[in-house]
ChimeraX commands (.cxc) that place a marker at each C-alpha (Angstrom):
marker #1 position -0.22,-11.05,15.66 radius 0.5
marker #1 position -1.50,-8.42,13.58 radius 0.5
marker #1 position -3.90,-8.97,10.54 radius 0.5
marker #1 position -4.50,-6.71,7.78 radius 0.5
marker #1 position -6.99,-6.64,4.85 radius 0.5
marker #1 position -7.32,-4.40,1.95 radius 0.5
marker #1 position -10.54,-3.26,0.05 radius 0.5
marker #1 position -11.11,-1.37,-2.50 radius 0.5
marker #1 position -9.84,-2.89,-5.10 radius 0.5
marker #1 position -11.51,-2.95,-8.78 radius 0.5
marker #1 position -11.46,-2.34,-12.41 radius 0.5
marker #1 position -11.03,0.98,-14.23 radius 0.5
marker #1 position -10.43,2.57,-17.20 radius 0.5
marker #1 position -7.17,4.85,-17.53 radius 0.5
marker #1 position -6.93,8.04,-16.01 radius 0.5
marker #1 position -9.50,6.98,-13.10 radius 0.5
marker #1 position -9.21,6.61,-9.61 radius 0.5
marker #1 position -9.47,4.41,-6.78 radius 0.5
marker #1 position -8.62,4.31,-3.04 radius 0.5
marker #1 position -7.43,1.71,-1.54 radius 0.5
marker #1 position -7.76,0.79,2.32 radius 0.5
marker #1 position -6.10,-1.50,4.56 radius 0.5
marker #1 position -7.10,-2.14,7.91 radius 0.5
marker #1 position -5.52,-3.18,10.87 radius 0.5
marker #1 position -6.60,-5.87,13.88 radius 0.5
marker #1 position -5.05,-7.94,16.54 radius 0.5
marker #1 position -1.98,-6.52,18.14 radius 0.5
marker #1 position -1.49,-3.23,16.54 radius 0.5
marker #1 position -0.30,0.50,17.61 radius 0.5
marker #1 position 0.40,3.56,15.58 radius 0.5
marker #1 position 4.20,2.86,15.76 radius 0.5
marker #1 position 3.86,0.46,12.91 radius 0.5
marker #1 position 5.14,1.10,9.74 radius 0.5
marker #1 position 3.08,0.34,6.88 radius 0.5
marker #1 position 3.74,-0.44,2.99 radius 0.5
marker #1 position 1.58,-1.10,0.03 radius 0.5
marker #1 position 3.48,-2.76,-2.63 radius 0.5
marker #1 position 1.91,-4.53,-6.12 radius 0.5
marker #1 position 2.66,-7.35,-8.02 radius 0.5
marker #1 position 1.84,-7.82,-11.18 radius 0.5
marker #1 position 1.92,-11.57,-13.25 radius 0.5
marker #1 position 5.76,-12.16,-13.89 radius 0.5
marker #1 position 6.81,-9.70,-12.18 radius 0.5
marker #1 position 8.39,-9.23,-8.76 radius 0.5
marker #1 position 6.77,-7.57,-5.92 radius 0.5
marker #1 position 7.70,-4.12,-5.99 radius 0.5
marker #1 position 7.26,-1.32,-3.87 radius 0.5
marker #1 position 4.26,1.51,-4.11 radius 0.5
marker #1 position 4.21,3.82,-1.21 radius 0.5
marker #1 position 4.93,3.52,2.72 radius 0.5
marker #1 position 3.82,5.67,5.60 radius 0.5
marker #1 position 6.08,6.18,8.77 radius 0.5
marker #1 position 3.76,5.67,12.57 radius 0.5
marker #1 position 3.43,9.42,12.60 radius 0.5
marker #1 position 1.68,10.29,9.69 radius 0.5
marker #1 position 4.10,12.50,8.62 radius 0.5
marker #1 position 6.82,11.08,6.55 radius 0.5
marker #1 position 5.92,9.55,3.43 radius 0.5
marker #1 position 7.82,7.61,0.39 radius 0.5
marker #1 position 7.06,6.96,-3.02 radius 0.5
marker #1 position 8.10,4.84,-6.11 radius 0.5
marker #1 position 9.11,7.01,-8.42 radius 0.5
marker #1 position 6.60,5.50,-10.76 radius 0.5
marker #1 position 3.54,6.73,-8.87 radius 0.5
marker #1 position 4.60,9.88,-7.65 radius 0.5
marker #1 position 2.31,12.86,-8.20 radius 0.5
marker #1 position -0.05,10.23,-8.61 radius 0.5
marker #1 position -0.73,8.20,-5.70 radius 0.5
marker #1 position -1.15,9.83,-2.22 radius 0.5
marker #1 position -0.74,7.53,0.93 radius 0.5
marker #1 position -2.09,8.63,4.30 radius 0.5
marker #1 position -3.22,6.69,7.78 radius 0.5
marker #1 position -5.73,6.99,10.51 radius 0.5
marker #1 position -4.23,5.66,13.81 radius 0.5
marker #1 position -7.78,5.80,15.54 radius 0.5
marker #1 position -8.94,3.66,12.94 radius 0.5
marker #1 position -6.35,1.97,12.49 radius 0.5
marker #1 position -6.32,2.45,8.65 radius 0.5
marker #1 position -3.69,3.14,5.49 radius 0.5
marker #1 position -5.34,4.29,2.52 radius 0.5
marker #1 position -3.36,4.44,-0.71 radius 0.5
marker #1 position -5.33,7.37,-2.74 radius 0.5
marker #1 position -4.46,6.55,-6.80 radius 0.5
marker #1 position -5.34,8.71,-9.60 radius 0.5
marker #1 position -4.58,8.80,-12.83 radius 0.5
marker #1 position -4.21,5.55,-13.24 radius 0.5
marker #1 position -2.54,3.65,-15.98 radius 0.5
marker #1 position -2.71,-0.17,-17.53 radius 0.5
marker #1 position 1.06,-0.17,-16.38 radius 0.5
marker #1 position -0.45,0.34,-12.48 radius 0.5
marker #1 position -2.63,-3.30,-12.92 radius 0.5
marker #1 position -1.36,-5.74,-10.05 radius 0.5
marker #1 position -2.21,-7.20,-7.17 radius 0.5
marker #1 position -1.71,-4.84,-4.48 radius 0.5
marker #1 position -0.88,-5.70,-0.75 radius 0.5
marker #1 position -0.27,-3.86,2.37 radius 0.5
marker #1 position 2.13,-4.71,4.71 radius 0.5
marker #1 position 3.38,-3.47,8.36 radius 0.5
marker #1 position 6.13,-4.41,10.87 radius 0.5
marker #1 position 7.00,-2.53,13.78 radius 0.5
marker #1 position 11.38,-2.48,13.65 radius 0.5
marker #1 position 11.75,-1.55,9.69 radius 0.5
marker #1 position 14.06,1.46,8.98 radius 0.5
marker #1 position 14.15,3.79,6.53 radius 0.5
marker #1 position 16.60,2.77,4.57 radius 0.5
marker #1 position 14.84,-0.70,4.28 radius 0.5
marker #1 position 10.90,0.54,3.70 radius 0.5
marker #1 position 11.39,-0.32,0.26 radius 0.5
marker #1 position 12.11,-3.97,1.04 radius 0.5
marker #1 position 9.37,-6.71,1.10 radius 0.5
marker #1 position 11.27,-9.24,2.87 radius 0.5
marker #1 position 11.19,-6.59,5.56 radius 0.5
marker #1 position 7.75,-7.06,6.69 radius 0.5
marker #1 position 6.18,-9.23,9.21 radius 0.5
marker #1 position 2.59,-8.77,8.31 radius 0.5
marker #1 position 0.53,-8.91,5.24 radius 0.5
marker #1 position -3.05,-8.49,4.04 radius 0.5
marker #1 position -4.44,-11.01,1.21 radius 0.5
marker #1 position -3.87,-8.52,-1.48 radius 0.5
marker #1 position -7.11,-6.86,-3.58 radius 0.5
marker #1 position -6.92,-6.37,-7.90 radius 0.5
marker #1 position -6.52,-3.76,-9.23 radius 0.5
marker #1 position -7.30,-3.58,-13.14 radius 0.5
marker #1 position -6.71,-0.55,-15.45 radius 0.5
marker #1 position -8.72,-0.85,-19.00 radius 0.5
marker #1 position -6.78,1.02,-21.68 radius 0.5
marker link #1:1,2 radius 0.2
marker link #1:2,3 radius 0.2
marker link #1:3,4 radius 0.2
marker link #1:4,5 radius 0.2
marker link #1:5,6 radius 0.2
marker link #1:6,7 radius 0.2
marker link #1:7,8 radius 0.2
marker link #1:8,9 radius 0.2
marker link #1:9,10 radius 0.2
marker link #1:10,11 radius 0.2
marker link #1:11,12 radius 0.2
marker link #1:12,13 radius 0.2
marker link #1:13,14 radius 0.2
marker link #1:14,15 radius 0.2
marker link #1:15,16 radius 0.2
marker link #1:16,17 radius 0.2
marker link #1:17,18 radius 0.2
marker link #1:18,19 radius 0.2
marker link #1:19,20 radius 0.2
marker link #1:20,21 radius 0.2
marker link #1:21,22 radius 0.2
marker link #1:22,23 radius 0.2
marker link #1:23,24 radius 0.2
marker link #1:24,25 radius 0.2
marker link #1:25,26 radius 0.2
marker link #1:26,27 radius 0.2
marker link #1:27,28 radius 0.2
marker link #1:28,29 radius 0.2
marker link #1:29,30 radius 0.2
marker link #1:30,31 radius 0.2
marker link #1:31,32 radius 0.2
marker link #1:32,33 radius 0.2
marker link #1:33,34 radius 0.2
marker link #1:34,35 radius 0.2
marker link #1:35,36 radius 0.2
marker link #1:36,37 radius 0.2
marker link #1:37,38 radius 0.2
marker link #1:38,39 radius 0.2
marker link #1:39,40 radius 0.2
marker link #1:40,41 radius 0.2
marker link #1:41,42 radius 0.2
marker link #1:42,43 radius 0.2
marker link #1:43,44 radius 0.2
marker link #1:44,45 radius 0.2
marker link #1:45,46 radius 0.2
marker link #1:46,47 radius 0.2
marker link #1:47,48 radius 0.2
marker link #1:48,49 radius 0.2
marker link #1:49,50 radius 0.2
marker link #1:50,51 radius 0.2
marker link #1:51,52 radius 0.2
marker link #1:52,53 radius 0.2
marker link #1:53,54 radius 0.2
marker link #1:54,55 radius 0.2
marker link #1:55,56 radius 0.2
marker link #1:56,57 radius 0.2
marker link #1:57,58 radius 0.2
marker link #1:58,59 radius 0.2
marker link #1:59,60 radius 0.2
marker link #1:60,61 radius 0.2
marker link #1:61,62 radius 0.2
marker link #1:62,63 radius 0.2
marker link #1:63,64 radius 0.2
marker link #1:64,65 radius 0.2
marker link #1:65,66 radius 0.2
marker link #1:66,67 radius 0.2
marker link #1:67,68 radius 0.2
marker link #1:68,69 radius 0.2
marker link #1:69,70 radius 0.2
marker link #1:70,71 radius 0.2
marker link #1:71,72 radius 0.2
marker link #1:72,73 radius 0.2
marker link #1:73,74 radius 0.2
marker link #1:74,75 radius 0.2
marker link #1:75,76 radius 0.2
marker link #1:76,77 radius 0.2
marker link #1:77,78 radius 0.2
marker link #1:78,79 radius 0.2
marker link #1:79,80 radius 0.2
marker link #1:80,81 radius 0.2
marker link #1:81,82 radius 0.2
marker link #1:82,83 radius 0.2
marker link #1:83,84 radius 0.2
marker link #1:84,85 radius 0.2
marker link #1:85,86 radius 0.2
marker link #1:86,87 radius 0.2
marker link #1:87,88 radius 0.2
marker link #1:88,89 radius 0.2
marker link #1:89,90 radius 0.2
marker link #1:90,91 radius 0.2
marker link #1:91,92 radius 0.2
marker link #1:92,93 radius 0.2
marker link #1:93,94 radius 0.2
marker link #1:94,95 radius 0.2
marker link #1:95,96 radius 0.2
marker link #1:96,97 radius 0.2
marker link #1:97,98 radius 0.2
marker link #1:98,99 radius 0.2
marker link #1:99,100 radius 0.2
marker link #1:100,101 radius 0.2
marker link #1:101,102 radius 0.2
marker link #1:102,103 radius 0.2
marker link #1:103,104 radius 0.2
marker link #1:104,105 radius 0.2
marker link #1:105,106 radius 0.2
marker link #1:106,107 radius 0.2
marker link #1:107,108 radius 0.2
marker link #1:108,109 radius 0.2
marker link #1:109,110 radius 0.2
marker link #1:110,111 radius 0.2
marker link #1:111,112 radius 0.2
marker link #1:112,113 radius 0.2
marker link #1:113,114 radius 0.2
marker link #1:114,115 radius 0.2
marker link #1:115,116 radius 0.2
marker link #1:116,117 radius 0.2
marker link #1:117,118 radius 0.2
marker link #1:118,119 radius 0.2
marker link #1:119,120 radius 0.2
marker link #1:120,121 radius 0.2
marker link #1:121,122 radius 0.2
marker link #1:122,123 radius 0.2
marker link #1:123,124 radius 0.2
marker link #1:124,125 radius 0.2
marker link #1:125,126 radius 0.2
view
């Protein structure tokens, strides 16, 4: 089992920034592949940004890129999803999730993942 929670969560005004974190427990290791994806009221859960186990290779909805920045720390077993200039459009819940057997092709996918954290608000004031 592998548990997750996110912090930093919050309420800003537009063109702010927050960071999220999500941190991992229980069974984990730095081959899992971790997504943060939103969902705001009425709407479907939709993909933000996922991280591959190295580091390296990143992915972005096309709606947040140049924006947000997503990056882990395998020692501390963290994901951070970095957002700036945020918009209303960007208020949701957002929720991190990881597996350890998702592809590529199906990162975008939230029927994919195993493992999800409780989700934190985020709320952008126009």
């Amino acid at each position: 089992q592998v548990q997750l929670v996110e912090s930093g969560g919050g309420l800003v005004q537009t063109g702010g920034s927050l960071r999220l974190s999500c941190a991992a427990s229980g069974r984990t290791s730095s081959n899992y592949v971790v997504g943060w994806f939103r969902q705001a009221p009425g709407n479907e859960r939709e993909f933000v940004a996922g991280i591959w186990w190295s580091g390296v290779i990143t992915y972005y909805a096309d709606s947040v890129k140049g924006r947000f920045t997503i990056s882990r720390d395998n020692a501390k077993k963290t994901v951070y999803l970095q957002m700036n200039s945020l918009k209303p459009e960007d208020t949701a819940v957002y929720y991190c999730a990881a597996d350890s057997r998702i592809t590529t092709t199906r990162m975008r996918t939230w029927a994919e993942y195993d493992y999800w954290g409780q989700g934190t608000q985020v709320t952008v004031s126009s």
